[in-house]
N, C-alpha and C positions, 0 to 999 in steps of 0.2 A: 122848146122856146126859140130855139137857132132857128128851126124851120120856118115859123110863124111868123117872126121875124122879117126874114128875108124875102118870105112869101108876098109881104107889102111893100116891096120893091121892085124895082126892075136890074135884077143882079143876076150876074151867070158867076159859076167857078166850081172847085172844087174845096172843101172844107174838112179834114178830118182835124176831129175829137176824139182825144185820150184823158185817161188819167195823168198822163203827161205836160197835158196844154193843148195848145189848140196851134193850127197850121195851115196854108193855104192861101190861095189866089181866088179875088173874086175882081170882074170887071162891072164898071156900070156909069153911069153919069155921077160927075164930080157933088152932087148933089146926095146921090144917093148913098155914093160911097163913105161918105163922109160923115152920113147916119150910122150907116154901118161901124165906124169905125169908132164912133163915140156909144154904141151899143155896147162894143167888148169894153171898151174903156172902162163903161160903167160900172163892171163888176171887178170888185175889187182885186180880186187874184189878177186882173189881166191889166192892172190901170197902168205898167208900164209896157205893156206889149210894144213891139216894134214892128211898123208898118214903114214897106218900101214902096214907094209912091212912081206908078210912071206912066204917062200917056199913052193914051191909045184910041182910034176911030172907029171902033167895031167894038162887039163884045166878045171875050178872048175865048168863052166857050158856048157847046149849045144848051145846056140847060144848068142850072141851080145843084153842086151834090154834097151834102151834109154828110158823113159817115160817122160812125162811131170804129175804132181801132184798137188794139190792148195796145200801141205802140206808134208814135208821129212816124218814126224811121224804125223797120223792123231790123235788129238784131240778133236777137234771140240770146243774148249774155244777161248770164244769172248774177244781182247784184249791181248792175250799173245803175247810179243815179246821178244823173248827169244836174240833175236840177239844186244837187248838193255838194258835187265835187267834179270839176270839168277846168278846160284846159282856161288858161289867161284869155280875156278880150283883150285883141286889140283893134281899136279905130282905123279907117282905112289908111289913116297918113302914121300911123305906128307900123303900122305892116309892111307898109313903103318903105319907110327908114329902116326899120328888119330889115329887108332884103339888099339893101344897099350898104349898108353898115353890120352885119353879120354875114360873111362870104360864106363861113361854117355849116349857117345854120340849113337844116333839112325844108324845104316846101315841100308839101305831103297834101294833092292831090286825092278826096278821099271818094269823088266820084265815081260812076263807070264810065269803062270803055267809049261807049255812042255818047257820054257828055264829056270827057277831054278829050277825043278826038276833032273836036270840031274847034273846040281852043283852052287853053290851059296857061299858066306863069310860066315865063322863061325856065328852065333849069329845073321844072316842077317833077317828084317821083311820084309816078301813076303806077296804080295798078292793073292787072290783068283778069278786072270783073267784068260779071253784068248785072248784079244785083247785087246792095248794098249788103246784105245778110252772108258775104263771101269775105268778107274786109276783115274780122279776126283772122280765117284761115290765114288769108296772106300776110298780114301783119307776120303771123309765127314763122313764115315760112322765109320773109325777106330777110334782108341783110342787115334790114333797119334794127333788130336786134341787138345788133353789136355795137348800136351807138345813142345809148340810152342817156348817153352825158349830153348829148349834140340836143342844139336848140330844134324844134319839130313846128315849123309853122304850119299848120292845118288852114284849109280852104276848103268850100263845097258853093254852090247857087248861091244860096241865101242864109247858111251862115248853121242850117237845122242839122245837116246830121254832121259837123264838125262836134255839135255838144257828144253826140253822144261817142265820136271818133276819138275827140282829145281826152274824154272819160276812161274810152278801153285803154289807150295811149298810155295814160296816167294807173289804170291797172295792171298791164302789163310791165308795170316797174319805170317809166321814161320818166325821167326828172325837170326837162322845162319843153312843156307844153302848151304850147298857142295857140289860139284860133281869130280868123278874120271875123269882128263880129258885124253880123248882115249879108256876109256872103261875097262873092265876087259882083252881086247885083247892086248893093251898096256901095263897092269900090268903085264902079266902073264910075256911078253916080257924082263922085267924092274926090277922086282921083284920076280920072278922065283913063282909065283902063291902063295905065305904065306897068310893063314890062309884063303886060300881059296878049297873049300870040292866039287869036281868032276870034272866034263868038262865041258867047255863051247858050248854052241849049237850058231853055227854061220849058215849064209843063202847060204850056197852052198853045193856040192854035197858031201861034206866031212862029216856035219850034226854037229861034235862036236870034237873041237881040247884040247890035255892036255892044263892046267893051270899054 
């Protein structure tokens, strides 16, 4: 039905589909896109989905890809259900005042390597992946361990694999867990990028948009 769909379009991107929800980037004229987006609306599981809106002169891929996934963001943890127990939203100007008003609390970078190297939050703790399916490891491995009382504000792109980051977060025992809801794409949007140091690396042919 997704394919069929889009097939009477003129839309490029990338689309996966779980049992989880639905995820992805598609580019196209404000016209079409905006079919598109009252397509998911329409069914009822998705009627609050959240779309980040941003312009663009070209289309951001070369063709149309639908997939199907057992997982939006592969982790591979037995048990997590992010879409029933997962960290606090906060709004981009909640997150703001978090960090300005809690010296304490932890930013937690849940990215890789090649996306906060190119820019990330001031004082932000990253780790030393290259594939999101590495992030339990290092979770046990760091020091963040020993500060399970400490407030943990979580970040990623767009907000998708914080759910399931502040999920682990929250099963490995941490007690106040937050996430940016929408991502650093959303902030940047909302709060004009404060207090956060380069560009963000997003997944199309653009590579990395200002902050």
């Amino acid at each position: 039905k997704h394919k069929n769909f889009c097939a009477e379009m003129d839309v490029k991107g990338r689309i996966i589909i779980s049992n989880e929800g639905l995820n992805g980037t598609i580019s196209g004229s404000k016209e079409d896109c905006q079919k598109y987006m009252n397509f998911i609306r329409d069914d009822d599981r998705f009627k609050d989905i959240q779309f980040k809106i941003d312009n663009c002169k070209k289309h951001l891929f070369p063709k149309m890809s639908i997939k199907l996934r057992p997982e939006i963001v592969s982790l591979k943890v037995d048990n997590l259900e992010p879409d029933k127990k997962t960290g606090i939203h906060l709004s981009p100007s909640e997150f703001k005042n978090m960090m300005l008003q809690e010296k304490d609390a932890i930013i937690l970078d849940v990215r890789s390597n090649y996306e906060h190297s190119m820019g990330k939050f001031k004082n932000a703790h990253t780790f030393d992946i290259n594939n999101f399916r590495e992030l339990p490891e290092k979770i046990k491995e760091s020091n963040l361990l020993n500060n399970k009382e400490k407030k943990i504000m979580t970040y990623c792109t767009g907000g998708i694999k914080c759910e399931k980051a502040s999920a682990l977060l929250l099963k490995y025992g941490f007690k106040n867990v937050y996430q940016l809801n929408g991502g650093i794409i959303n902030y940047s949007q909302k709060e004009d990028g404060f207090n956060f140091d380069g560009e963000c690396y997003v997944f199309d042919s653009r590579q990395s948009i200002p902050v």
